[in-house]
N, C-alpha and C positions, 0 to 999 in steps of 0.2 A: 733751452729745451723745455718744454710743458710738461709740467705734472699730468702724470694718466691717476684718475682717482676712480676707481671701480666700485662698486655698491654690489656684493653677494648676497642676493637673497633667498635665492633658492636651492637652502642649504641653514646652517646654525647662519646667522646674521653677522655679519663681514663686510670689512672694506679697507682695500686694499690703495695704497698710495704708492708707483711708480712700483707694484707686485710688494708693497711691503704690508703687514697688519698695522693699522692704524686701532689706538686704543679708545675709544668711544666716549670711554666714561661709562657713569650709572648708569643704570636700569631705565629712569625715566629721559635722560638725552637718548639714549638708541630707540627708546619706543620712539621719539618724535622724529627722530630721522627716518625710522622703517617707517611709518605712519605715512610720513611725507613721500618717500619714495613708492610707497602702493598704490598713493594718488600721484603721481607724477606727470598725469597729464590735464593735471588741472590746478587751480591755485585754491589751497585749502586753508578756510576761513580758521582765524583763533578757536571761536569757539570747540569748532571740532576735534581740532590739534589740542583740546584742553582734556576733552574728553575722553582722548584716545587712552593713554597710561592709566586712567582714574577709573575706566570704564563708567562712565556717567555719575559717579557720586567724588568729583573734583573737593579739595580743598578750597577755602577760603583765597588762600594763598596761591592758587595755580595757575592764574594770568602770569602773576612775577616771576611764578617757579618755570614757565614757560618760555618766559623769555628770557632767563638764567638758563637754560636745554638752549636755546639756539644761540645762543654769543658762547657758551661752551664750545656748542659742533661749528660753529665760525672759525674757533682759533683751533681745533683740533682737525677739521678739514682742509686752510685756505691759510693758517697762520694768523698773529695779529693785523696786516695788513691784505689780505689777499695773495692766492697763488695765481698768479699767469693770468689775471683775469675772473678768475673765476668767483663766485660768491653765494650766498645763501640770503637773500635779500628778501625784506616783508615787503609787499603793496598789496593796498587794500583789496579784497578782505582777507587775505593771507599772504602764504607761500607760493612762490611757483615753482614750476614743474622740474625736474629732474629725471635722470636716464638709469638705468638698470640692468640686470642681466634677464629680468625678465620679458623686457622689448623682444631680444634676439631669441627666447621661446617662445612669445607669441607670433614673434614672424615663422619663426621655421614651422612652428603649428598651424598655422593658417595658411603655408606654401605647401606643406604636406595637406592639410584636407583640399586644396587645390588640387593639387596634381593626382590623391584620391581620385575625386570628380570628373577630373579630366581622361579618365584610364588608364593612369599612370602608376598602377601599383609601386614597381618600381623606384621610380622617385618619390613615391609617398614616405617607403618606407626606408629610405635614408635619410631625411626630410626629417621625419618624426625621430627617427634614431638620434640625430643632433640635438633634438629638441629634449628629449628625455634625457639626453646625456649632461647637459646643462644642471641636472640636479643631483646634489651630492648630500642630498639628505634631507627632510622635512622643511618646509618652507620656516624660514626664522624660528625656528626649534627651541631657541634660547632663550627668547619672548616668549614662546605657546608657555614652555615650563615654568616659567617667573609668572603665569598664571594668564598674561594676556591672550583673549578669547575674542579678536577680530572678527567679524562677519569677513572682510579680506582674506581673512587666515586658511578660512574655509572655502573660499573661491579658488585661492590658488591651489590647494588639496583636487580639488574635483577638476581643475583644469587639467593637471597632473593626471588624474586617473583616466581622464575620456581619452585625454592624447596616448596614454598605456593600452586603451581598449582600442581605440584603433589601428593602434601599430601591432598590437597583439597577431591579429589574426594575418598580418602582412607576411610575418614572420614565420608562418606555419608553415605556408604556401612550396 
């Protein structure tokens, strides 16, 4: 049977292996796994990933310390050899992509402002209710407090609030 390994993000920062908490480690391996999984639809260069936990004023030592964060989240994700396939693998110029729970709110988001559009109140605003319901707290909570101040942090805050302001007024109806 295949390992299901979940990525909560929207909520205190979580992830879950066959529904169980998997324990992350430090401060700077969870920033690099949130980091990586924000951009999950694209491969994100070292550099960037260097800069994420440091907020631009990196260590000497933060390529190493970087790739000491991802052979950590290798054996705490996948095991020392790999689970079921699965992996956490660099090519140049980075990481690639990974899946989230924030996929399934921007779909339901984007099938409610659809069905919106389409004069569909109704299905908008079940739509959107899925969508909002997907969050059990402030986006990676655990990071903003440990000080991390993402431009990301704050996208997904306001994605949060327009998907609120349009479901708001669904609701009155």
């Amino acid at each position: 049977m295949a390992t299901v390994i979940e990525f909560r993000m929207l909520e205190p920062f979580e992830v879950l292996s066959d529904g169980q908490p998997v324990q992350l480690g430090p401060l700077k391996q969870r920033a690099v796994l949130a980091y990586l999984l924000l951009h999950a639809d694209e491969v994100v260069p070292i550099s960037r990933l260097i800069d994420a936990p440091w907020e631009d004023d990196p260590p000497i030592s933060a390529r190493q310390s970087m790739q000491n964060a991802v052979s950590g989240l290798r054996k705490v994700l996948f095991g020392a050899t790999g689970a079921d396939g699965a992996s956490l693998t660099t090519r140049p110029p980075g990481y690639p992509p990974c899946r989230t729970d924030l996929h399934p709110f921007q779909d339901l988001r984007t099938r409610g402002d659809r069905a919106l559009g389409g004069g569909r109140p109704g299905g908008a605003s079940g739509l959107l209710h899925r969508a909002l319901a997907l969050w059990r707290g402030p986006a990676l909570a655990d990071l903003r407090e440990a000080g991390l101040q993402w431009p990301e942090l704050q996208l997904l805050e306001e994605w949060r609030l327009a998907t609120l302001e349009t479901f708001s007024p669904l609701t009155a109806r």
